[in-house]
Structures are given as structure tokens and as C-alpha cells.
N, C-alpha and C positions, 0 to 999 in steps of 0.2 A: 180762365176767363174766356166764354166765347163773344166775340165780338160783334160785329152790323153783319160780317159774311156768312154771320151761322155757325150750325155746325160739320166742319170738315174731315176729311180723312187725318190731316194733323193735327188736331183738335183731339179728337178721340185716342191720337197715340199719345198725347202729351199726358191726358186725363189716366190712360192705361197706364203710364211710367208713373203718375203720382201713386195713384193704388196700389201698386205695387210695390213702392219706395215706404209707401207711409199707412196705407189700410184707410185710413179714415179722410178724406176731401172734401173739400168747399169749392162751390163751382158759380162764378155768378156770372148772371146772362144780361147782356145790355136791352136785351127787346123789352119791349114792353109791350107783347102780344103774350098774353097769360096760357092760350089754349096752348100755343106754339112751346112756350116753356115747360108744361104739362109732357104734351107729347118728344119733346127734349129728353126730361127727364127721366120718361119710362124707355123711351126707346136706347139709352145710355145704359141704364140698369141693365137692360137685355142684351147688348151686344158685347156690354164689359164683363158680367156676368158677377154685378156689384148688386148688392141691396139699397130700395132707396131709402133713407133713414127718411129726409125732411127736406118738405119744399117752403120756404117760408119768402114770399116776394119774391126777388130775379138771386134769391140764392138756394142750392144744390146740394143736396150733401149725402155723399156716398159713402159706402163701406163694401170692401172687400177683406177678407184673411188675408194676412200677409205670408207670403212661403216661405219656407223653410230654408234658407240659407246653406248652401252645399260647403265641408269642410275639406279646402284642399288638405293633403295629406303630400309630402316628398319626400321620398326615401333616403336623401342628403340630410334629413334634418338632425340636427343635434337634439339628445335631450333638454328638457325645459324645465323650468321652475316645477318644484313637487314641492308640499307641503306636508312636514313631518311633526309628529307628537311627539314633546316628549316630558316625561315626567320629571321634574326638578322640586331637589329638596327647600324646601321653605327657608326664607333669612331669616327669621324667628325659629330659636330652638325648641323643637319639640312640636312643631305644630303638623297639618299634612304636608305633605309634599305635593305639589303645584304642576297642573297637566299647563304645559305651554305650548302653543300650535308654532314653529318655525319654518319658515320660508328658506329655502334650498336652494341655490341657480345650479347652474350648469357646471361652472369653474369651482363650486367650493363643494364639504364638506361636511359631516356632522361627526364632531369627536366623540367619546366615550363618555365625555363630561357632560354632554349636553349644549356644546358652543358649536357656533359655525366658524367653519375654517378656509379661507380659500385653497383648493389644491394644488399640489406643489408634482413637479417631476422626480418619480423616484431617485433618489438619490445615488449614484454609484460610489464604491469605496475609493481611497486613496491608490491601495492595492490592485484593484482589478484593473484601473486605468490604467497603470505601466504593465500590466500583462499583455494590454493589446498593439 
């Protein structure tokens, strides 16, 4: 909203954070000097480097592309949820056998069966324990 002072330098960074946040904005103007709103809204377009979609009364409405979102990456990361196919025989006999898509974490598993397992610590023998 710009208000009776105009439009300011934090004004225009408010309107740049929404753009940027959201692509698409509504911006209403309390003057009610029509020429002023006019010249508002082109000189906004131009220094934001937004399109002006529509001026309709003391409202505004901008569009810019929104960017592209940078994907931190950290080399501590653990692996994460994969999703796995797998093919399972039908509970009716005789019919196809059924693609099921299965969700995987980190801590589990997929057995030979086609079930998820949580995983477990190799297990050491009774024997090797009193060897050491």
C-alpha cells in the first residue's frame, strides 16, 4: 500500500520483496490524483523491471517471474527417501502380478519379498565375541 507520503525508497523495496516472494502483486494507492497513479505505476514497472498487467482505480497489479530457488547441497547429508518399484504377485491366483511404487527412508530396507524393513546392525556371532 503506498500511502499520503508517496512513493519511497522503502516502498519500493517492500513492493521488490513481494515480487519476488510471490510473482504476481496488488498495490493500491490512497491519492486520488489519477495522472500521479498513472506515472506511479509505469515508473514502478521500470525500475522493478515487472510488467504492468492492470490499472484499475487506485489498484496496481504487477507481475514479475519468480527465480529460481538455489538448492543448498551439504556434504554431511545422509541419504534420503528414494522411491522404489517393485513388482508384486497379485492376491488373486493367477491374475498379473502388480507394479507397486514403495517409499524407502534412510534407516530401512527393501527385502527380497518386496516388504520394507527397518535396518538393523550386522549382527556379530556368539563365537567371534569371545575371540576378542
Amino acid at each position: 500500500m503506498i500511502g499520503s507520503d508517496g512513493l519511497t525508497e522503502n516502498v519500493k523495496k517492500e513492493i521488490d520483496a513481494a515480487l519476488t516472494a510471490h510473482g504476481l502483486i496488488k498495490v493500491r494507492v490512497q491519492s486520488d490524483d489519477r495522472p500521479g497513479r498513472e506515472e506511479m505505476f509505469r515508473s514502478l514497472a521500470e525500475d522493478l523491471d515487472a510488467a504492468p498487467i492492470q490499472h484499475i482505480g487506485k489498484l496496481l497489479v504487477f507481475w514479475r517471474p519468480v527465480p529460481e530457488k538455489e538448492k543448498k547441497v551439504s556434504e554431511d547429508r545422509m541419504p534420503g527417501p528414494r522411491d522404489v518399484k517393485v513388482l508384486k504377485n497379485s492376491s488373486r491366483y493367477g491374475q498379473r502380478p502388480e507394479v507397486k511404487t514403495l517409499r524407502v527412508l534412510g534407516n530401512q530396507r527393501l527385502t527380497p519379498g518386496g516388504s520394507v524393513k527397518r535396518s538393523k546392525p550386522k549382527q556379530i556371532s556368539v563365537k567371534k565375541r569371545s575371540q576378542d
